[in-house]
LOTORVO-433141 format. One record per residue (C-alpha): y, x, z; residue in one letter. Coordinates in steps of 0.05 Angstrom, whole numbers, padded with zeros to 5 digits, always signed. Example, Ala and Ser with C-alpha at 12.3 -4.5 7.8 and 13.67 -1.06 7.14 Angstrom:
<rs>
-00090+00246+00156A
-00021+00273+00143S
</rs>
This chain:
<rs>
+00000+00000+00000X
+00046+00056+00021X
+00037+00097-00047X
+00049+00028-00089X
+00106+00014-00052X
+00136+00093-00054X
+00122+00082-00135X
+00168+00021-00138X
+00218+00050-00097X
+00218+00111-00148X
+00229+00065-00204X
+00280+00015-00167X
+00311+00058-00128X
+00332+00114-00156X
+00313+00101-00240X
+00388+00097-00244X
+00410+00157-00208X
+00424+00207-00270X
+00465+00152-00307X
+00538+00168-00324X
+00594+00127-00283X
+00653+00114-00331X
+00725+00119-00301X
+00752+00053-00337X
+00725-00023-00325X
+00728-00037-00400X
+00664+00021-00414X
+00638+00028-00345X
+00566+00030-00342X
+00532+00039-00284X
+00466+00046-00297X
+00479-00038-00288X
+00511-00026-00211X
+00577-00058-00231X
+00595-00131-00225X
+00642-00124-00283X
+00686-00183-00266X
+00694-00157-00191X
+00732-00089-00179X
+00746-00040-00120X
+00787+00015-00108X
+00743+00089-00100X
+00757+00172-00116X
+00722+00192-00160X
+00702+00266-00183X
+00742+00283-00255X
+00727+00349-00253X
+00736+00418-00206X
+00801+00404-00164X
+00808+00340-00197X
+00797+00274-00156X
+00827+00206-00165X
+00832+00128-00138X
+00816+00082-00198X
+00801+00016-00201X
+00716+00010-00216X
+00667-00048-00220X
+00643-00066-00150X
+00570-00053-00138X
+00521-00107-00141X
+00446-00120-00099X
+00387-00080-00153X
+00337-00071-00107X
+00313-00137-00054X
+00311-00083-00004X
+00391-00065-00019X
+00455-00085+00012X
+00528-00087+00005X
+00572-00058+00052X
+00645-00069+00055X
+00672-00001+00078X
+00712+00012+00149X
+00711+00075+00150X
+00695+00140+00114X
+00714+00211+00118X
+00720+00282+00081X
+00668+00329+00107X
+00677+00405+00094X
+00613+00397+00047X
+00650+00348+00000X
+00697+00403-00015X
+00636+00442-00046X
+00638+00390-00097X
+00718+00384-00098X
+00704+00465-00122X
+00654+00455-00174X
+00597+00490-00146X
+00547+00445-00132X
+00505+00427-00203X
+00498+00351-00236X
+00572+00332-00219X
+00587+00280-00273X
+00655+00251-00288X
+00671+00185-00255X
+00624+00201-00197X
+00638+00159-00135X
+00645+00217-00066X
+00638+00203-00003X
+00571+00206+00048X
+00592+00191+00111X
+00620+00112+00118X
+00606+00052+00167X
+00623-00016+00153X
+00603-00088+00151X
+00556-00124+00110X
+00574-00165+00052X
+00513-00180+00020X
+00436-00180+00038X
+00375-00176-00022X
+00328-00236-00004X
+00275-00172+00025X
+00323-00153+00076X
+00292-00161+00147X
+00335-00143+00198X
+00407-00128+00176X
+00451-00184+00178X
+00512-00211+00149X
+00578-00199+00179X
+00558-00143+00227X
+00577-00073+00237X
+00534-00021+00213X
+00532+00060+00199X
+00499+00091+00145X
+00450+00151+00151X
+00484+00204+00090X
+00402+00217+00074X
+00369+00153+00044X
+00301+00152+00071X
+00238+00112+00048X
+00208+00103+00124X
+00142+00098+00101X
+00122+00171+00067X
+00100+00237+00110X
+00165+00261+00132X
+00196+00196+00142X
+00139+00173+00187X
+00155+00240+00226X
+00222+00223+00228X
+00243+00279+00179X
+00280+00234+00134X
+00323+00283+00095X
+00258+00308+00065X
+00238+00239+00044X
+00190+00251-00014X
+00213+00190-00048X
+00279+00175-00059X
+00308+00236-00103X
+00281+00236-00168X
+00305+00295-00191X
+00268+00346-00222X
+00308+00408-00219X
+00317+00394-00143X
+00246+00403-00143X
+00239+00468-00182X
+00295+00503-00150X
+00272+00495-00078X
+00200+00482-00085X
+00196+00405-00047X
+00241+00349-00049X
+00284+00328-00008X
+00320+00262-00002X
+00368+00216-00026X
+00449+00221-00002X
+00503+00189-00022X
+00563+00214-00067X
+00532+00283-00071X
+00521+00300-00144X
+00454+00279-00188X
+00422+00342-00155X
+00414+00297-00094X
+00397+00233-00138X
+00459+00206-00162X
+00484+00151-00113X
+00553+00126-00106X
+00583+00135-00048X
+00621+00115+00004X
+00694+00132-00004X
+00714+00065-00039X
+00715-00007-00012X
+00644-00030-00029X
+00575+00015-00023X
+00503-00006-00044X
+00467+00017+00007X
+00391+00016-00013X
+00329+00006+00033X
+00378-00025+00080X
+00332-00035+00148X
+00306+00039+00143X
+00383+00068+00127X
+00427+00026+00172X
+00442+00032+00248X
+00481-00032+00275X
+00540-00015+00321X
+00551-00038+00388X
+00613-00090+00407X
+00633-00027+00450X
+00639+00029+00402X
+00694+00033+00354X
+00678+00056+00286X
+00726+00118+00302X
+00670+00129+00333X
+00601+00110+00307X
+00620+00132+00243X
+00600+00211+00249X
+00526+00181+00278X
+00527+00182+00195X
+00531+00263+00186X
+00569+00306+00225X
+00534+00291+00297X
+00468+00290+00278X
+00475+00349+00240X
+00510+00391+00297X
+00453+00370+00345X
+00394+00391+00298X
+00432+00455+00282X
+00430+00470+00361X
+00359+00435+00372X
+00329+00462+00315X
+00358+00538+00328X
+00330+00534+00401X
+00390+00537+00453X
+00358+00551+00519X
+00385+00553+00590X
+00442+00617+00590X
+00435+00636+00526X
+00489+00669+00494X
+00511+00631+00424X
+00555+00649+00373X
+00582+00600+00326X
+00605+00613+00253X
+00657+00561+00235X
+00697+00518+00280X
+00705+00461+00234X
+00678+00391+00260X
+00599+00413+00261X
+00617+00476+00287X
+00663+00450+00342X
+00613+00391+00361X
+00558+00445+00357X
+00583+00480+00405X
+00597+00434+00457X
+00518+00399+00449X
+00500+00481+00464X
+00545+00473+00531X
+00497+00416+00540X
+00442+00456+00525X
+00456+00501+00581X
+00496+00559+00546X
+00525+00608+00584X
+00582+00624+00534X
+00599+00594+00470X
+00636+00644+00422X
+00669+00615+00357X
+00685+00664+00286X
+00732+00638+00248X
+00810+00642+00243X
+00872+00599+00260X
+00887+00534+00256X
+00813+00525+00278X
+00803+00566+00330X
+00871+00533+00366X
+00850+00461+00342X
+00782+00474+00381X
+00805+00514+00442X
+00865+00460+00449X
+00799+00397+00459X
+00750+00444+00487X
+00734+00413+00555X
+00768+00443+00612X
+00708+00447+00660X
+00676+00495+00612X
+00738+00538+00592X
+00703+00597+00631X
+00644+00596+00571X
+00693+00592+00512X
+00712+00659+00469X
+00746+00653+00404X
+00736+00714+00354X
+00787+00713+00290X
+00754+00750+00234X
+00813+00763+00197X
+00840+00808+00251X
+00776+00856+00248X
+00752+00897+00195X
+00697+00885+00140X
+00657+00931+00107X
+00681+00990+00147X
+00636+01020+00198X
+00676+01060+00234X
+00728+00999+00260X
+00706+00941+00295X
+00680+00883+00263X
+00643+00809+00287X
+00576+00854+00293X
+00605+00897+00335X
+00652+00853+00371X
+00589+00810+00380X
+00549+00862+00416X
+00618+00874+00454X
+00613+00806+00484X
+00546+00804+00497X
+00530+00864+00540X
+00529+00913+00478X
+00463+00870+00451X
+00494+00817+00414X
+00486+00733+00432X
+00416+00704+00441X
+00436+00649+00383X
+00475+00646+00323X
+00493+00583+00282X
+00519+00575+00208X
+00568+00525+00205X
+00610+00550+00144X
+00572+00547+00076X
+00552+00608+00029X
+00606+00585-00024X
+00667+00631+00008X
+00667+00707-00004X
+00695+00758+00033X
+00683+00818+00002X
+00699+00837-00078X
+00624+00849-00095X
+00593+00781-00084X
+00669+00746-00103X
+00657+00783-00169X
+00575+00761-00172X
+00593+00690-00151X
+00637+00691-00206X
+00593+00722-00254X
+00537+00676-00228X
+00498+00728-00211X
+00486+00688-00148X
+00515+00615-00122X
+00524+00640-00049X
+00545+00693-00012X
+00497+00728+00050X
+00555+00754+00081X
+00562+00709+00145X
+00484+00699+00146X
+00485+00784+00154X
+00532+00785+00207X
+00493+00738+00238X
+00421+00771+00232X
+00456+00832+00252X
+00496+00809+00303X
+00444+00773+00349X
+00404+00803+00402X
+00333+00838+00385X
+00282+00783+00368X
+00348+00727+00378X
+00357+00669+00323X
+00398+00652+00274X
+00405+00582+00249X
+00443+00565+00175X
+00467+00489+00172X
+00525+00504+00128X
+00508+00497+00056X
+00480+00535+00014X
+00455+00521-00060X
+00414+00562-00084X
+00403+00642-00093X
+00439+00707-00059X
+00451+00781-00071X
+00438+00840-00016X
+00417+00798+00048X
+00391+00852+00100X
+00318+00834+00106X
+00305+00901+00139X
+00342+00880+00202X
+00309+00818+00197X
+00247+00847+00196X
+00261+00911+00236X
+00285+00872+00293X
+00253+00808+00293X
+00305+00763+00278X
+00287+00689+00269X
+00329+00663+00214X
+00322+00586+00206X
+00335+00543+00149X
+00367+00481+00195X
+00358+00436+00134X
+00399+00371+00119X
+00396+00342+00181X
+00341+00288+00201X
+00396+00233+00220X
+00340+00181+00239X
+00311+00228+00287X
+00367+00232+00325X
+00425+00175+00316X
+00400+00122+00366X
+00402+00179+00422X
+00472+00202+00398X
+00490+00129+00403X
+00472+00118+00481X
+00509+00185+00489X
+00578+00151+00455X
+00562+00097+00500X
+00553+00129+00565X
+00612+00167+00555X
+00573+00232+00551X
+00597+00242+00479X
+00669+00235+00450X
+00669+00242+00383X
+00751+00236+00381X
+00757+00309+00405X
+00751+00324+00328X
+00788+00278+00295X
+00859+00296+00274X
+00884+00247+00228X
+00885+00174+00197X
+00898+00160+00122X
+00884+00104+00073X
+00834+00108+00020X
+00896+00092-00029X
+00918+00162-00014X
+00845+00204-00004X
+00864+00232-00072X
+00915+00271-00044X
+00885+00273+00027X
+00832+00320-00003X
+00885+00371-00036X
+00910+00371+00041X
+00838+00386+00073X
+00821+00438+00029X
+00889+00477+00042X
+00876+00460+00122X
+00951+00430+00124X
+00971+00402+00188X
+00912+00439+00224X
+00866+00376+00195X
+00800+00374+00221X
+00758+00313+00218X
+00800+00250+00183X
+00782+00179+00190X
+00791+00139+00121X
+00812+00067+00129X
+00809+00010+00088X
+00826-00061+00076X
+00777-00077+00109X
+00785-00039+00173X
+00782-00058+00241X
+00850-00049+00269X
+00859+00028+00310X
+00819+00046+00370X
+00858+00068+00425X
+00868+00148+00437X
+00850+00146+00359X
+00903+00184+00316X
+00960+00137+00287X
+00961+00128+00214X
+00997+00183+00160X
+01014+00158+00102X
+01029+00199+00043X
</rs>
């Protein structure tokens, strides 16, 4: 039954995904998602630096399994600016962005069980199946069935799942930044949200907290363990404080300013005494005779270097001239530059974790110290948001977790074009944004107020 029902979803489901979406209502096409006398507002991806607000078909039910989903909220996550680059392959013109979004439902297909009409819901970014191997082990981004694509396949050996308004690589869905979503296998991908948690709120149970968790769980953070973070965006900044959690004894964040302010400025004040902020820009790179995050690493960590370290960047920026020049050459798609400080920067036998993205191949990664020394390095994978949402969720609840330490700013969708010029220049120290739109609940309290633009 399970195999029968997998080949139906393959056909259903995700048939469509490689289909062009056309910018203008008149030739839009769909793969037949459109209602074509019923239009909504979404960005779409023109091209590298090039994203705009047009006015598309809305989607419409394909699947008896699907839903509609009027959007409340969405935001930019530093992955999204991958494809706002170019780098990630199977960006088509007219492609709908956007993977993390909550909203209410508009719309049921007469097989949907247990999501109703007019409530609140947020949306895994992985669309699982719930009924193959991984799924069943509640490792639904490696759901077997819901990316079809073949390349994914050949360039990483497996599949992996479904996510919205991430490129045909990762199956082709629309996503979420726009008014409307279909959201497909609706009971397995949608988490209804409480009367007493604003969707400032339950809206990063979609990516960015579940992803920060399995980056710390998945790593290993024991009891005083020393753990260096690479990237203090959102992940890196919620990462850190679920390794507080954990039990960490110190928590030391690489990157540079505004970040390192925007996170020492929310960073809880009961654990100030565990917080160190390293700026890489102010130390050297490539030169061993001056100090650099290896060595101020070891510095901080008794001359051995932290227990953990965690990738919360990507492989798509460069620091050096060599791999700027092979990334550009495409010699390679990512650099190994932050994952060799990290293998090199960690204790004997400590780990290193990489949740940032990465796409595909890189140049000169020191295997010898991996080997030499016993480094574990650990592919943290896209994370399993099933696995882990409903516990996140009791944790917003309790007041354990406040998930408004990252959030900076408020925009509309009408202005997300510009909004994402903004995010990737880091203007305004903007760290996680929260995407209204006319559909919105009206602001939570302590929330940030609206900018218009």
């Amino acid at each position: 039954m399970a195999t029968a029902r997998a080949a139906y979803a393959a056909e259903k489901i995700i048939g469509h995904g490689d289909e062009n979406i056309k910018q203008d209502v008149s030739d839009y096409k769909g793969a037949g998602e459109g209602e074509p006398n019923e239009t909504m507002k979404a960005l779409v991806w023109q091209g590298k630096k090039n994203v705009q607000i047009l006015h598309i078909p809305k989607p419409k039910i394909l699947d008896d399994r699907d839903v509609i989903l009027k959007v409340t909220g969405s935001t930019i996550c530093g992955s999204d600016l991958h494809l706002f680059h170019g780098v990630i392959l199977q960006m088509n013109k007219g492609d709908i962005l956007g993977h993390e979004f909550c909203g209410i439902v508009d719309q049921v297909g007469p097989a949907v069980k247990n999501v109703k009409v007019g409530k609140r819901y947020v949306v895994s970014f992985q669309i699982a199946c719930g009924e193959c191997f991984y799924c069943k082990q509640q490792l639904s981004s490696q759901c077997e069935v819901t990316n079809s694509n073949t390349q994914t396949k050949a360039m990483y050996g497996g599949r992996t799942a479904g996510i919205f308004g991430y490129s045909h690589l990762t199956g082709g869905f629309a996503g979420g930044q726009a008014e409307y979503v279909r959201v497909p296998l609706a009971d397995v991908n949608l988490l209804e949200i409480p009367d007493d948690v604003p969707d400032e709120q339950a809206l990063f149970l979609s990516d960015v907290l579940p992803t920060s968790y399995n980056a710390v769980k998945d790593t290993a953070v024991y009891p005083g363990d020393q753990v260096a973070i690479f990237g203090a965006g959102p992940i890196g900044q919620m990462a850190g404080h679920f390794a507080i959690e954990e039990g960490a004894s110190k928590v030391i964040f690489v990157d540079t300013e505004p970040r390192l302010s925007f996170v020492s400025g929310r960073w809880p004040a009961e654990h100030k005494d565990k917080l160190v902020l390293v700026d890489f820009k102010t130390l050297s790179f490539g030169v061993t005779n001056k100090e650099t995050v290896v060595s101020k690493l070891k510095e901080l960590c008794g001359g051995r270097g932290p227990d953990v370290a965690i990738e919360c960047a990507a492989g798509e920026y460069a620091k050096g001239w060599m791999h700027w020049l092979e990334m550009s050459l495409g010699a390679e798609t990512d650099t190994s530059e932050i994952i060799n400080e990290m293998v090199e920067g960690v204790r004997n036998y400590g780990r290193a974790g990489i949740t940032g993205v990465y796409v595909g191949y890189t140049n000169h990664f020191n295997i010898g110290s991996l080997m030499q020394r016993g480094i574990r390095l650990i592919g943290n994978g896209q994370a399993p948001v099933h696995k882990y949402w409903k516990n996140l969720l009791q944790k917003i609840q309790s007041g354990q977790l406040d998930t408004k330490l990252m959030l900076s700013h408020r925009f509309r969708l009408e202005d997300l074009d510009k909004v994402y010029h903004k995010f990737d220049a880091k203007d305004d120290s903007m760290q996680k944004v929260y995407i209204e739109t006319k559909f919105s609940l009206p602001r939570a309290e302590g929330t940030p107020e609206l900018t218009t633009l």
